[in-house]
PQR file of N, CA, C, O and H, with PARSE charges and radii, in Angstrom:
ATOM      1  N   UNK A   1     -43.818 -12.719 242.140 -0.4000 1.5000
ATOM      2  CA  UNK A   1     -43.803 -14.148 241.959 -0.0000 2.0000
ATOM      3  C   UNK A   1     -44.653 -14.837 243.028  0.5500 1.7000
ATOM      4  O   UNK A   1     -45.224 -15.909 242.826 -0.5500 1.4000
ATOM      5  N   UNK A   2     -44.701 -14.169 244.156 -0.4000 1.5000
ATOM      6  CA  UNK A   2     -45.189 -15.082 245.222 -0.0000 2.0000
ATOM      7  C   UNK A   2     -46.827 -14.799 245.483  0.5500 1.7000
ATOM      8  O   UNK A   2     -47.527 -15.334 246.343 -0.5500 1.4000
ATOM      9  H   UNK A   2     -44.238 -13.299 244.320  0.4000 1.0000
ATOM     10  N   UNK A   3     -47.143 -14.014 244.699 -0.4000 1.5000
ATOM     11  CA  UNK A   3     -48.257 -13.602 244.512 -0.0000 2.0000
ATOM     12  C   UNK A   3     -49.220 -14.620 243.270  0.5500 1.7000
ATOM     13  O   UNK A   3     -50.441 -14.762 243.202 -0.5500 1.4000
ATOM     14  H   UNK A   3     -46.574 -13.580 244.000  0.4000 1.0000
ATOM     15  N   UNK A   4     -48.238 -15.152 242.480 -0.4000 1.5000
ATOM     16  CA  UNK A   4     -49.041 -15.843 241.818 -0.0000 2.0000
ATOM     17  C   UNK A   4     -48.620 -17.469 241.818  0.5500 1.7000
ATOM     18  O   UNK A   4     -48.660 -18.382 240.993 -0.5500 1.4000
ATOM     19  H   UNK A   4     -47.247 -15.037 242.536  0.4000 1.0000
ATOM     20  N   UNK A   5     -48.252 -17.333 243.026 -0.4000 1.5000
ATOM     21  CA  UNK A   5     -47.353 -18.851 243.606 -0.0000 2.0000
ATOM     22  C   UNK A   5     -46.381 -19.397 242.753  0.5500 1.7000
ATOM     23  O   UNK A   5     -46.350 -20.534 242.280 -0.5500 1.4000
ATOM     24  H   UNK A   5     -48.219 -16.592 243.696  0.4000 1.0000
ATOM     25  N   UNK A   6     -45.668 -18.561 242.619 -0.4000 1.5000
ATOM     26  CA  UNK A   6     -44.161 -19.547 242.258 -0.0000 2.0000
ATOM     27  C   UNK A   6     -43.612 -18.251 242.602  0.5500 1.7000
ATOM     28  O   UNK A   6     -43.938 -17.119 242.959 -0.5500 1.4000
ATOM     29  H   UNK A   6     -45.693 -17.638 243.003  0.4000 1.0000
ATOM     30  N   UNK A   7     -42.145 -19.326 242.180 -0.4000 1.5000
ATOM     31  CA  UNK A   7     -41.225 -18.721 242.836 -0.0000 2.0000
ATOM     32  C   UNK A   7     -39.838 -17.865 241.522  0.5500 1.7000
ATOM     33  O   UNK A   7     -39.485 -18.518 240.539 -0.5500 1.4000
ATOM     34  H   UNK A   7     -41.881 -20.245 241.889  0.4000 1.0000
ATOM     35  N   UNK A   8     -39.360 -16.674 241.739 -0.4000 1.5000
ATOM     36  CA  UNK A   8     -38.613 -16.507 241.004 -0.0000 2.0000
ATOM     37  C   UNK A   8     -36.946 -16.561 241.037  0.5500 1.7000
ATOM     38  O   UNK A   8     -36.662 -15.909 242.041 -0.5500 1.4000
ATOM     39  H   UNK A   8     -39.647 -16.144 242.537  0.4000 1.0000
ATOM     40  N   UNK A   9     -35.741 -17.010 240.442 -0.4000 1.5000
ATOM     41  CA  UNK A   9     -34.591 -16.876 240.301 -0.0000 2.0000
ATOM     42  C   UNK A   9     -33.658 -16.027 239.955  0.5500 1.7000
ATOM     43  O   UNK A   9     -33.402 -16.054 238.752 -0.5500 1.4000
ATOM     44  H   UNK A   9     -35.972 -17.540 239.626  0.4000 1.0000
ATOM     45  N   UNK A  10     -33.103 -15.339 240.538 -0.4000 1.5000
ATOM     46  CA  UNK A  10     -32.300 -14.408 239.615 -0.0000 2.0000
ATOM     47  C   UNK A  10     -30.910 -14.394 240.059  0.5500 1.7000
ATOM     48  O   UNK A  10     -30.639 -14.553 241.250 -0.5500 1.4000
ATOM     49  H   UNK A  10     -33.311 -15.317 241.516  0.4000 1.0000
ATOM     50  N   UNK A  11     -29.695 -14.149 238.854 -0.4000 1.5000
ATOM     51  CA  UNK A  11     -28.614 -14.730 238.784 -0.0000 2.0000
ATOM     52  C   UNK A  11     -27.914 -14.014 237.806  0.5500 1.7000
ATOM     53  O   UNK A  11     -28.732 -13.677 236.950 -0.5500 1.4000
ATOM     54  H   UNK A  11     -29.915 -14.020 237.887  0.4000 1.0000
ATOM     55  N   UNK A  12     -26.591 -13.552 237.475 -0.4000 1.5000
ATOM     56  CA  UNK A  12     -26.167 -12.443 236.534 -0.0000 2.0000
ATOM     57  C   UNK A  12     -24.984 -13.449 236.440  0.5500 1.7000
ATOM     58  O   UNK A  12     -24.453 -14.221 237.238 -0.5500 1.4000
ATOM     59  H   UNK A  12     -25.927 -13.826 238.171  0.4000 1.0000
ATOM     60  N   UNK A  13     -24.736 -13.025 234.746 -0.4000 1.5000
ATOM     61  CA  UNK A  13     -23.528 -13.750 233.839 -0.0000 2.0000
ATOM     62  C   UNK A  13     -22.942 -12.981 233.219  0.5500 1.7000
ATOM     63  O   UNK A  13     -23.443 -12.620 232.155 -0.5500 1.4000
ATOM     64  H   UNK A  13     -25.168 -12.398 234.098  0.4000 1.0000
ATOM     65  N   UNK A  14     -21.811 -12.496 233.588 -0.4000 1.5000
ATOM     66  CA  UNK A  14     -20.591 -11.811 232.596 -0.0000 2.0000
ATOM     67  C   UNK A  14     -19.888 -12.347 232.415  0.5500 1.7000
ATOM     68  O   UNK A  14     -19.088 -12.934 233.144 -0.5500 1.4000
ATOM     69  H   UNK A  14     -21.403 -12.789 234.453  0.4000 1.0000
ATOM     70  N   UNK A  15     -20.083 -12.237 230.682 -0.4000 1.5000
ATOM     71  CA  UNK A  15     -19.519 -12.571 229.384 -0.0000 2.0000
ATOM     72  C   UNK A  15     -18.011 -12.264 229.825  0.5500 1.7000
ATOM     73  O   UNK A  15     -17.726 -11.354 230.603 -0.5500 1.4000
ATOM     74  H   UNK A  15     -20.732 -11.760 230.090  0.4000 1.0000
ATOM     75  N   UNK A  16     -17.234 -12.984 229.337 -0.4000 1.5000
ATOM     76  CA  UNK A  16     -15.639 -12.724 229.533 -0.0000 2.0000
ATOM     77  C   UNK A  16     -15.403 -13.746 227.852  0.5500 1.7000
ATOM     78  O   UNK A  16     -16.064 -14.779 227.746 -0.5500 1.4000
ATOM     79  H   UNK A  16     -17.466 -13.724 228.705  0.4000 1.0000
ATOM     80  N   UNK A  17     -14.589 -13.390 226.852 -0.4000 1.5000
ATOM     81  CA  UNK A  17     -14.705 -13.750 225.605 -0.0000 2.0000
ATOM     82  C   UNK A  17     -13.254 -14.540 226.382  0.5500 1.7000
ATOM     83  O   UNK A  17     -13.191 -15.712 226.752 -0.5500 1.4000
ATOM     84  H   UNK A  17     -14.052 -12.551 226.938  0.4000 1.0000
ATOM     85  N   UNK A  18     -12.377 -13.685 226.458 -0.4000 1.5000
ATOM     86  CA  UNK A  18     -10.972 -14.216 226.818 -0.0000 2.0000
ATOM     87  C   UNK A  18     -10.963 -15.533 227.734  0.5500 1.7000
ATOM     88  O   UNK A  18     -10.137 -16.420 227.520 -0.5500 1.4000
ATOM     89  H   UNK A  18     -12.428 -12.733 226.157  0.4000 1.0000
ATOM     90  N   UNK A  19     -11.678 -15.605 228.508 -0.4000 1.5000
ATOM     91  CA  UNK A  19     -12.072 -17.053 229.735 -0.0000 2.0000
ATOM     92  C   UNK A  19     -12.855 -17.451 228.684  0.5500 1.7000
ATOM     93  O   UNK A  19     -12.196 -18.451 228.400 -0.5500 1.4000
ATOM     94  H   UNK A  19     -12.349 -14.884 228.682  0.4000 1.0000
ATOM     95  N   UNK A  20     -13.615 -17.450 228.003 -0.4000 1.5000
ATOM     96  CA  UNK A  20     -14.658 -18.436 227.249 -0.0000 2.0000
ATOM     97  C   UNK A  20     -13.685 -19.317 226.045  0.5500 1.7000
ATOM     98  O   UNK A  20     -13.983 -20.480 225.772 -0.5500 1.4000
ATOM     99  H   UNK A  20     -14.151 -16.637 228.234  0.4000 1.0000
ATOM    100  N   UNK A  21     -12.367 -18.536 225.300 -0.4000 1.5000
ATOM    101  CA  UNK A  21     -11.994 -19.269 224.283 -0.0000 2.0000
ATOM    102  C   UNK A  21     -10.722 -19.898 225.177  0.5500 1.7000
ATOM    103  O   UNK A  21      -9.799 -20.410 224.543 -0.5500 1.4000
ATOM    104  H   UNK A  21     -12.125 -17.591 225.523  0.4000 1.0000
ATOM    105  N   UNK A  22     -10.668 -19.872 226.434 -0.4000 1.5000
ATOM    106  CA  UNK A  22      -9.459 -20.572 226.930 -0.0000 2.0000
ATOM    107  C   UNK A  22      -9.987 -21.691 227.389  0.5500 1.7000
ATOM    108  O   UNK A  22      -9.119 -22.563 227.433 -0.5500 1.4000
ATOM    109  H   UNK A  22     -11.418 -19.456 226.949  0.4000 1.0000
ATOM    110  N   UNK A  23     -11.328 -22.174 227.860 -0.4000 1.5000
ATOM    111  CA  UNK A  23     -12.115 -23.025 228.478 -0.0000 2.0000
ATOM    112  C   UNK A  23     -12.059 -23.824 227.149  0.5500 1.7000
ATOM    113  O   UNK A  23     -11.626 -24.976 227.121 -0.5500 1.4000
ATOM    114  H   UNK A  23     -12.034 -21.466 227.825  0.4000 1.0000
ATOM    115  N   UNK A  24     -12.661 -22.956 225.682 -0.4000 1.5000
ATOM    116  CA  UNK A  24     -13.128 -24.161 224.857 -0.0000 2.0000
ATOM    117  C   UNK A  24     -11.990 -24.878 224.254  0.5500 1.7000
ATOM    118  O   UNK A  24     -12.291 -25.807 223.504 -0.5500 1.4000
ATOM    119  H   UNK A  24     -13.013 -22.020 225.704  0.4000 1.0000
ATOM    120  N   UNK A  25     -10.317 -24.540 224.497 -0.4000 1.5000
ATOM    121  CA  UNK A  25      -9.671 -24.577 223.905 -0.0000 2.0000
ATOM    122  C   UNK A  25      -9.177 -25.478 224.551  0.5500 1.7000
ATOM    123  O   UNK A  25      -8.688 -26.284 223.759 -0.5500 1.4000
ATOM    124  H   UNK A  25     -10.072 -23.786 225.106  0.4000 1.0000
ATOM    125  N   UNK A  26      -8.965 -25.940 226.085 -0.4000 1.5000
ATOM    126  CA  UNK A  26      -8.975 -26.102 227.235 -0.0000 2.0000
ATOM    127  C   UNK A  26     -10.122 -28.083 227.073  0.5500 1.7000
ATOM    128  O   UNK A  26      -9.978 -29.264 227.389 -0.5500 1.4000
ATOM    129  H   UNK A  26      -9.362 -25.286 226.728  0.4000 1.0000
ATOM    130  N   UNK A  27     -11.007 -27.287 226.469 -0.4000 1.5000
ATOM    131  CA  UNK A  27     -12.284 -28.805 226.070 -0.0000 2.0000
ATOM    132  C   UNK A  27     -11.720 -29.367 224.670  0.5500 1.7000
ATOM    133  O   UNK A  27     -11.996 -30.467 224.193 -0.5500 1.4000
ATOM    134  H   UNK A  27     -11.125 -26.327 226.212  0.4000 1.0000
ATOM    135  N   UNK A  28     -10.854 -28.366 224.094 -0.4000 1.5000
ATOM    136  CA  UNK A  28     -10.891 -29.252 222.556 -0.0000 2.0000
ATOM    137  C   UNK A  28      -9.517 -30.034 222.794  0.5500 1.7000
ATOM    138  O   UNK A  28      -9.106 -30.957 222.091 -0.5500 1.4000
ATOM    139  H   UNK A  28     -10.630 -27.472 224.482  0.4000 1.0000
ATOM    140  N   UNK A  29      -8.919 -29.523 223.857 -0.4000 1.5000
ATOM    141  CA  UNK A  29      -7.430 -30.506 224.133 -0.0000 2.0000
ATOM    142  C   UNK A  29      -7.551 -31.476 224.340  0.5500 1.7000
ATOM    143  O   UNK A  29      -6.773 -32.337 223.928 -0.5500 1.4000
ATOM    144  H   UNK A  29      -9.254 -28.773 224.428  0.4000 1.0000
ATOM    145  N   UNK A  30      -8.854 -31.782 225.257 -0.4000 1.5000
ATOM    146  CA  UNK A  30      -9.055 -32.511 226.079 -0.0000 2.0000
ATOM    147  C   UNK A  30      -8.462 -32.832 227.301  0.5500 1.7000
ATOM    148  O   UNK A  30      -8.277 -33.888 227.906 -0.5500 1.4000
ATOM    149  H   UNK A  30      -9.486 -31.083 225.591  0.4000 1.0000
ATOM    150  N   UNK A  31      -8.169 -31.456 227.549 -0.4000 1.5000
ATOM    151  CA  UNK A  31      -7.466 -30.896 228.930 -0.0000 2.0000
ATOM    152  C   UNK A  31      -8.911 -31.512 229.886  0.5500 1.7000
ATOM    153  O   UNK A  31      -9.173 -32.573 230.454 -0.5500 1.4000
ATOM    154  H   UNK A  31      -8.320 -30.598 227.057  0.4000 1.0000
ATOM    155  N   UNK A  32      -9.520 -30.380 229.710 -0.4000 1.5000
ATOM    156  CA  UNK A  32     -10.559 -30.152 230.564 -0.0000 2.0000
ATOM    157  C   UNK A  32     -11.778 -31.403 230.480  0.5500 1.7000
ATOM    158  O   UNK A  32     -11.560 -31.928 229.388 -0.5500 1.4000
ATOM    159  H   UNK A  32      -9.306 -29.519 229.248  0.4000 1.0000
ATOM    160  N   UNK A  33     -12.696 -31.961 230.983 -0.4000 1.5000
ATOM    161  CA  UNK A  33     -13.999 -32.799 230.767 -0.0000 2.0000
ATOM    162  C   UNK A  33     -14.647 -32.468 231.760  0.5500 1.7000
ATOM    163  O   UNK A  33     -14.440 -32.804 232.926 -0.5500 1.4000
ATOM    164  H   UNK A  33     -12.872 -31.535 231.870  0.4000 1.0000
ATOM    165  N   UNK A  34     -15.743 -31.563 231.204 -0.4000 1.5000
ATOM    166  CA  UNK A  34     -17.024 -31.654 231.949 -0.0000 2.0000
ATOM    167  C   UNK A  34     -18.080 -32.558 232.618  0.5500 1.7000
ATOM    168  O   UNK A  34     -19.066 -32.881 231.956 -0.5500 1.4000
ATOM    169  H   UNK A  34     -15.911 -31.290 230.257  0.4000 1.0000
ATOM    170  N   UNK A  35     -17.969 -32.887 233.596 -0.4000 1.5000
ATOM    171  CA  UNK A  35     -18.834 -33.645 233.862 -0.0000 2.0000
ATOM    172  C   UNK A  35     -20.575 -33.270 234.396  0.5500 1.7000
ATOM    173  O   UNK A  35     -21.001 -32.365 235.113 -0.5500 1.4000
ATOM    174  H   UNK A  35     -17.168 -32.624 234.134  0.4000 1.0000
ATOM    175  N   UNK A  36     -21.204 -34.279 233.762 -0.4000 1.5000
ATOM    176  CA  UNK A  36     -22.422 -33.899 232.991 -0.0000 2.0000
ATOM    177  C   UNK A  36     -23.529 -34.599 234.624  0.5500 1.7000
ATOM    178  O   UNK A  36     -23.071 -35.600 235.176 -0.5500 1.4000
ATOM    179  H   UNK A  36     -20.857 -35.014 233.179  0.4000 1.0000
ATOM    180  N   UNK A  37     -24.675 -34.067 235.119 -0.4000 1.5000
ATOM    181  CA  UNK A  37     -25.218 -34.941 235.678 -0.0000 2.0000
ATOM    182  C   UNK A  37     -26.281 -35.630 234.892  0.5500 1.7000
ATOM    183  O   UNK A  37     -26.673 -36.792 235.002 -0.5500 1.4000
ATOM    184  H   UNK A  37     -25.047 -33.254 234.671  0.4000 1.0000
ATOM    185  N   UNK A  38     -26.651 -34.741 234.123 -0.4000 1.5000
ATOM    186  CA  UNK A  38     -27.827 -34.430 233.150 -0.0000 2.0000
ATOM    187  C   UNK A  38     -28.625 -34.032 232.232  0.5500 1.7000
ATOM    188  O   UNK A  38     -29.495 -33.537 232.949 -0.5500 1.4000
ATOM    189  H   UNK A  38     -26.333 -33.798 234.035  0.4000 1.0000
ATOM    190  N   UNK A  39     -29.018 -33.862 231.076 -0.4000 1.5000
ATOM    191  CA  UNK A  39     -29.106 -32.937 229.944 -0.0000 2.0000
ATOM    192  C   UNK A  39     -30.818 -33.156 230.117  0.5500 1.7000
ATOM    193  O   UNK A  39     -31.338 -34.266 230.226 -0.5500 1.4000
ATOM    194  H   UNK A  39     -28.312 -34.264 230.494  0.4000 1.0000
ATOM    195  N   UNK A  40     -31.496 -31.978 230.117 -0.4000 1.5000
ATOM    196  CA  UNK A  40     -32.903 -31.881 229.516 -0.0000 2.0000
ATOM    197  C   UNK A  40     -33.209 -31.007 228.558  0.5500 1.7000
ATOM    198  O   UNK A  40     -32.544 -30.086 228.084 -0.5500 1.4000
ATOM    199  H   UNK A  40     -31.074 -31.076 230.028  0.4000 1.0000
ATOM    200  N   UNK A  41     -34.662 -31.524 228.239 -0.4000 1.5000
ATOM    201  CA  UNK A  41     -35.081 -30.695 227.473 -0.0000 2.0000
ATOM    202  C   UNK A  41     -35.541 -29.327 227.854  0.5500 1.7000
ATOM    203  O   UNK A  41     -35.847 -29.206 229.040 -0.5500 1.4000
ATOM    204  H   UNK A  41     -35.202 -32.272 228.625  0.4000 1.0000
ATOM    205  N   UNK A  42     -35.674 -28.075 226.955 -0.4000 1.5000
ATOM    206  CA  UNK A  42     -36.365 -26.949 227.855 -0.0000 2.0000
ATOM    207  C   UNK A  42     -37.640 -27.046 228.735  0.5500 1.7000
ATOM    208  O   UNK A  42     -37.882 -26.496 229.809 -0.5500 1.4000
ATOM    209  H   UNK A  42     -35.425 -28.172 225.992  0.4000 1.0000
ATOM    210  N   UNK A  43     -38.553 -28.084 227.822 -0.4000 1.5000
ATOM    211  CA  UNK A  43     -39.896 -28.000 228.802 -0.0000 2.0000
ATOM    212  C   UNK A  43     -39.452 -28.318 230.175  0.5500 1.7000
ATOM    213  O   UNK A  43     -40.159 -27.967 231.119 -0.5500 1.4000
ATOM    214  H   UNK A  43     -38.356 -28.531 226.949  0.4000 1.0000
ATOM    215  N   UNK A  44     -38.014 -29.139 230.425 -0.4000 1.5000
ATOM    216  CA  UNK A  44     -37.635 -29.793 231.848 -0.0000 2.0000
ATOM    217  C   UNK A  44     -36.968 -29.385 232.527  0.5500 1.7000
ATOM    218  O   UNK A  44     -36.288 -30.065 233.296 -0.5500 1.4000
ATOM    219  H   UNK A  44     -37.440 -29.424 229.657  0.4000 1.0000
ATOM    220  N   UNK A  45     -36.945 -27.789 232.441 -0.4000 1.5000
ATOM    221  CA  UNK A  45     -36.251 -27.323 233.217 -0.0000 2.0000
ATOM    222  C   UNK A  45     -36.612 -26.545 234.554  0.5500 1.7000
ATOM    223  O   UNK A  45     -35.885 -25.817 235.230 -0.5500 1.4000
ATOM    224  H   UNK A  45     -37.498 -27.236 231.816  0.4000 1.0000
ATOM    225  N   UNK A  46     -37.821 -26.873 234.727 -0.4000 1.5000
ATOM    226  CA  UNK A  46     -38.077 -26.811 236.290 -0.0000 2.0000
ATOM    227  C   UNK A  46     -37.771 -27.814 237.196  0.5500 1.7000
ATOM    228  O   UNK A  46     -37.750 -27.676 238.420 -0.5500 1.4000
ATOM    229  H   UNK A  46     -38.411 -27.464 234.178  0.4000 1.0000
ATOM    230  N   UNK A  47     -37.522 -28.880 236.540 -0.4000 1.5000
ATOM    231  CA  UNK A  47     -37.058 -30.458 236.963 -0.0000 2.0000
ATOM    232  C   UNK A  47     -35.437 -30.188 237.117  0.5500 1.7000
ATOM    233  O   UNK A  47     -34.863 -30.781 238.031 -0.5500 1.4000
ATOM    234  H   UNK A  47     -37.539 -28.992 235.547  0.4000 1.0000
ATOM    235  N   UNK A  48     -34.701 -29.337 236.280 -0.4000 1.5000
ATOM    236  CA  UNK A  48     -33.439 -29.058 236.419 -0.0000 2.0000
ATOM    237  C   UNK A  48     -32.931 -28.010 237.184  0.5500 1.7000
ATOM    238  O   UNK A  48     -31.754 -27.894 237.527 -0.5500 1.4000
ATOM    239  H   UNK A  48     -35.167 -28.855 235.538  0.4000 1.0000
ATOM    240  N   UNK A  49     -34.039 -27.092 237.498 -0.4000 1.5000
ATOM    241  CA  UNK A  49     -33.681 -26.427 238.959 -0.0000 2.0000
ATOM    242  C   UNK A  49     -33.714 -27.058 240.348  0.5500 1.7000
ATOM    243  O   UNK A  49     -32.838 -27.160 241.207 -0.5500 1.4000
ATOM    244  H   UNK A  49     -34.995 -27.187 237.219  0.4000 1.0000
ATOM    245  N   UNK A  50     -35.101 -27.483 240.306 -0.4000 1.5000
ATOM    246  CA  UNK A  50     -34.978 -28.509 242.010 -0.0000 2.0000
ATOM    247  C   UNK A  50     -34.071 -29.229 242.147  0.5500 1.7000
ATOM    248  O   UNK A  50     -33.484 -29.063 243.216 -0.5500 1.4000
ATOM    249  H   UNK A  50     -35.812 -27.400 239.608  0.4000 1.0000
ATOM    250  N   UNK A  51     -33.592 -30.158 241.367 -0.4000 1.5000
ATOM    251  CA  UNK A  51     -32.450 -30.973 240.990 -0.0000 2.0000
ATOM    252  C   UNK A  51     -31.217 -30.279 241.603  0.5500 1.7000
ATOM    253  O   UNK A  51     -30.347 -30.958 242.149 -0.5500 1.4000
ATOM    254  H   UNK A  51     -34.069 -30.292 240.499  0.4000 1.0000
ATOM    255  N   UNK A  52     -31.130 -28.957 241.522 -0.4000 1.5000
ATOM    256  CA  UNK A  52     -30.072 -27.880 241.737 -0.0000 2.0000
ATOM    257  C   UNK A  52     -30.351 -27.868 243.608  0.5500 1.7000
ATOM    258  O   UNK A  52     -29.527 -28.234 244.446 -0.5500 1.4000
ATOM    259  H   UNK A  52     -31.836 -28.406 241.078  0.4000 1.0000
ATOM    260  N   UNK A  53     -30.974 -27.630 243.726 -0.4000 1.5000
ATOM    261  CA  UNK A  53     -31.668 -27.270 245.163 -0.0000 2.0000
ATOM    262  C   UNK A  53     -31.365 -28.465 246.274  0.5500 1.7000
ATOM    263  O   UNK A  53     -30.960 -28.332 247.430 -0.5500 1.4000
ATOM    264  H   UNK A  53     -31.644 -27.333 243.046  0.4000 1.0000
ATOM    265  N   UNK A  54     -31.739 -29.844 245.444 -0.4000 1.5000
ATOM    266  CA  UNK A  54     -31.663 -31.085 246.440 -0.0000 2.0000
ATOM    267  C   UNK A  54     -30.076 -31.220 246.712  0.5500 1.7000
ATOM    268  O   UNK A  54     -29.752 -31.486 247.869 -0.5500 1.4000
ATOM    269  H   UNK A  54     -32.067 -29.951 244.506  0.4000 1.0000
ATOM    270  N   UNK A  55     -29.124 -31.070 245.804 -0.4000 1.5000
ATOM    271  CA  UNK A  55     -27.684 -31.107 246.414 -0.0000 2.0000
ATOM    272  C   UNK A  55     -27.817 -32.574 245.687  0.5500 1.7000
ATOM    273  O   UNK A  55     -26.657 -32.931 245.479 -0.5500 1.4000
ATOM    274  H   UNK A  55     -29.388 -30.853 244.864  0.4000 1.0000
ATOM    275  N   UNK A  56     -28.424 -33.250 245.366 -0.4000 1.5000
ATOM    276  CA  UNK A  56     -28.152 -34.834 244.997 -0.0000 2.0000
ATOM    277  C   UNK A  56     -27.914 -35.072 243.441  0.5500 1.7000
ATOM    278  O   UNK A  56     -28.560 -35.807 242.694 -0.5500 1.4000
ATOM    279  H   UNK A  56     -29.366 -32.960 245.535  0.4000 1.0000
ATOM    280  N   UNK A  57     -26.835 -34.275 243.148 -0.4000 1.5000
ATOM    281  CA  UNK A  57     -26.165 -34.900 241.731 -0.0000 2.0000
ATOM    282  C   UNK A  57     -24.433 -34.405 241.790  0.5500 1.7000
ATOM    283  O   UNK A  57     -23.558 -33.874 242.476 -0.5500 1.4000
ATOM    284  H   UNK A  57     -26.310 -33.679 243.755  0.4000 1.0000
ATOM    285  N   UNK A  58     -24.812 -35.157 240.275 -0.4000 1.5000
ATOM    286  CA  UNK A  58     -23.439 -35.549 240.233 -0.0000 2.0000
ATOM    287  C   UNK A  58     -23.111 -34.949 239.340  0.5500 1.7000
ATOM    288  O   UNK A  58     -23.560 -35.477 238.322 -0.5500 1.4000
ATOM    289  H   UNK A  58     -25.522 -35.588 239.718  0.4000 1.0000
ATOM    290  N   UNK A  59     -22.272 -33.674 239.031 -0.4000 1.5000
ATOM    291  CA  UNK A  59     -21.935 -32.374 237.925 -0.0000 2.0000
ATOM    292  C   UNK A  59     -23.047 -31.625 237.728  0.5500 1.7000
ATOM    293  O   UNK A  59     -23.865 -31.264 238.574 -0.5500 1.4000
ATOM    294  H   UNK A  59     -21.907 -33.246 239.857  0.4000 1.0000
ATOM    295  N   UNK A  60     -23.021 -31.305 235.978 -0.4000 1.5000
ATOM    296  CA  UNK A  60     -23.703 -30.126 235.506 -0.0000 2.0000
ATOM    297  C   UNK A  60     -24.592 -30.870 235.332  0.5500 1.7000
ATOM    298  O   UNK A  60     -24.627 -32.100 235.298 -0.5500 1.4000
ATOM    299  H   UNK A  60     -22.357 -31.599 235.291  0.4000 1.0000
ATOM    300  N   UNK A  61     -26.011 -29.448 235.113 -0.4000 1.5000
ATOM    301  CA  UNK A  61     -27.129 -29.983 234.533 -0.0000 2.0000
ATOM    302  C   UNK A  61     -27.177 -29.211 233.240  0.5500 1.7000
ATOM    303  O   UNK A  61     -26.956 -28.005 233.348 -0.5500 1.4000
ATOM    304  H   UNK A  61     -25.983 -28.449 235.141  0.4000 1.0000
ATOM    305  N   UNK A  62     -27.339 -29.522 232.455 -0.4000 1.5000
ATOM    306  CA  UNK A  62     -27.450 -28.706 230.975 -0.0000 2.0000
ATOM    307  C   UNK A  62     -29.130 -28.960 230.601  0.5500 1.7000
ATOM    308  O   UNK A  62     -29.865 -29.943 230.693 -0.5500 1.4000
ATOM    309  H   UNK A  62     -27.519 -30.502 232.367  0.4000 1.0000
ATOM    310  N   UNK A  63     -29.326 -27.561 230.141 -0.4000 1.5000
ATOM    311  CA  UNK A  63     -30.604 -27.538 229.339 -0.0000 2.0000
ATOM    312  C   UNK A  63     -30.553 -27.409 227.923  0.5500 1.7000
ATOM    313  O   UNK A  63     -29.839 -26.582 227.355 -0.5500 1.4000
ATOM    314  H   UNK A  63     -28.729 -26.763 230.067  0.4000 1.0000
ATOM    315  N   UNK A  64     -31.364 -28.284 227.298 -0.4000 1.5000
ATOM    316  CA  UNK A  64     -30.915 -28.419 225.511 -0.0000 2.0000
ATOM    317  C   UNK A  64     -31.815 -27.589 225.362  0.5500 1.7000
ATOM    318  O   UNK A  64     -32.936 -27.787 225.830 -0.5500 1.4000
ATOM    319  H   UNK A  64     -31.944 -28.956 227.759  0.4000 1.0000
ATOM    320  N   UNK A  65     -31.431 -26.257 224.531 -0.4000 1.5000
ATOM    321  CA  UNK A  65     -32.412 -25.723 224.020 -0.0000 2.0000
ATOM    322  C   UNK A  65     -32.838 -25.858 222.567  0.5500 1.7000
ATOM    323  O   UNK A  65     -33.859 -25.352 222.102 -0.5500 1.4000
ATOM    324  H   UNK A  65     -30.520 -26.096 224.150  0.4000 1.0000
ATOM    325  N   UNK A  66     -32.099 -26.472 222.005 -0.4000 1.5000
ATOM    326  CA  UNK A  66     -32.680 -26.444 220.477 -0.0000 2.0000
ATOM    327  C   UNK A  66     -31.238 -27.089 219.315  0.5500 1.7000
ATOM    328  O   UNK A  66     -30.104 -26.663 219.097 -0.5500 1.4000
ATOM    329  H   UNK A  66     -31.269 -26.883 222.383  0.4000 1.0000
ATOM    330  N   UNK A  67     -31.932 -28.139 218.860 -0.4000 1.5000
ATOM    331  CA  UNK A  67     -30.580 -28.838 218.096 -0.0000 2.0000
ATOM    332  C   UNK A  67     -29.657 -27.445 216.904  0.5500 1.7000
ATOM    333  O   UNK A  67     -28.654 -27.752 216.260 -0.5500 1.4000
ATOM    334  H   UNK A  67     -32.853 -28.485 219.038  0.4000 1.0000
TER
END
């Protein structure tokens, strides 16, 4: 990456089905509310990493990938 000037991320996600349908179940109660800082589009998601980096928001950032 640094060879062709940028920079790369890496980050690992395990799937847990059992935590995933207690969360959504958890959102459909309306137990839970996510709070949102931001939604972009995919092209904007280098804008939604730095964003990550500065510490200056307020919740999640979500990337829309496709209606």
């Amino acid at each position: 990456a640094a060879r062709h000037g940028v920079r790369g991320v890496f980050f690992v996600v395990e799937p847990d089905r059992d935590a995933l349908r207690s969360i959504a179940e958890l959102v459909d109660n309306g137990r839970l509310r996510p709070v949102l800082d931001r939604v972009l589009p995919l092209t904007e998601t280098r804008s939604g990493y730095e964003a990550l980096e500065t510490g200056k928001r307020r919740g999640k950032i979500v990337i829309h990938v496709a209606d």
